[in-house]
N, C-alpha and C positions, 0 to 999 in steps of 0.2 A: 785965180781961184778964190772966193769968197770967201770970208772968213767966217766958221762957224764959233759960236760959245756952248764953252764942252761941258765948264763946270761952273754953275751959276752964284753957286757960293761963295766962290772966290773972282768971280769975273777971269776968266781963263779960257781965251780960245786956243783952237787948235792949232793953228801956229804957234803959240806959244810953247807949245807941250810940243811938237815938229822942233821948232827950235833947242830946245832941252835935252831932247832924245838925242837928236846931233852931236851934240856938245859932249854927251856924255859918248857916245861909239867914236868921238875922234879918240878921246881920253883913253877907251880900252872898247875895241869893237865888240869884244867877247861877253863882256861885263852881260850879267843878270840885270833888267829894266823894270822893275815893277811901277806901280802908281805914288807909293809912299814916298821910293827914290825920287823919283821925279816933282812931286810936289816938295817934297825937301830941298832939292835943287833951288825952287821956286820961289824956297822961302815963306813955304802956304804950308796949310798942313788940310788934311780930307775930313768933311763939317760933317757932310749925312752922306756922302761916299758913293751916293747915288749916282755918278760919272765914273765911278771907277771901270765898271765894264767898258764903257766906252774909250776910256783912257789904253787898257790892256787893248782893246781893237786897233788905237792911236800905234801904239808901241811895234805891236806888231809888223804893221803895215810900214812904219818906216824904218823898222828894222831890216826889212825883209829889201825895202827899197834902197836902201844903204848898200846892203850886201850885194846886191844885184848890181847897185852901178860902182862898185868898188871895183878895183884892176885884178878882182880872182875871177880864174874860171874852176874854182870847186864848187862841184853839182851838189858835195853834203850839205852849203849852207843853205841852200833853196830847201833840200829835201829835209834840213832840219826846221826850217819857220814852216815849211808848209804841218808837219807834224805839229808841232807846236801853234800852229792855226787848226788844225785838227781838234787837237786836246782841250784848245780854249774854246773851241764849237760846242763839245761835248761836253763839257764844264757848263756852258752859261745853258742846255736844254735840260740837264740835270735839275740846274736850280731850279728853271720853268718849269718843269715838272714836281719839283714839289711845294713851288708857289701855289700852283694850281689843285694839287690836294689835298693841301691846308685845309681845314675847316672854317668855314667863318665863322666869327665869333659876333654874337649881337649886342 
């Protein structure tokens, strides 16, 4: 798999942050994963924060990929990431949406 760079500010690709995420769901699978945790992790902290979305996308997805290849067969934790891929769908069109009806300013 190729390695992407997520957050330019800190030079941090997505392995990296894959890596992190891991480390933290061996520790407590349940645990809350936001971007701050994980840059603290990191030992970075977030510049212009403009990776965060992407970050939360990060989280998500290997949350969700953790849970899935873990030795449960509870259908709640699918049907909770996928909600919670949901919510953060619907969170990042909100913002689009009022990027976009911003005024510009000249």
């Amino acid at each position: 798999m190729p390695v992407m760079l997520v957050c330019s500010c800190n030079f941090i690709t997505d392995r990296e942050i894959r890596d992190v995420i891991i480390d933290m769901l061996n520790e407590d699978c349940w645990q809350l994963i936001v971007p701050g945790k994980v840059y603290r992790a990191m030992e970075k902290r977030g510049r212009c924060c403009g990776c965060f979305p992407n970050v939360v996308d990060i989280i998500i997805q290997t949350t969700e990929d953790y849970h899935r290849n873990a030795s449960r067969e509870d259908e709640r934790v699918c049907d909770f990431m996928q909600r919670l891929r949901n919510f953060h769908d619907e969170q990042k069109n909100k913002m689009a949406a009022i990027r976009t009806a911003r005024p510009k300013v000249a």
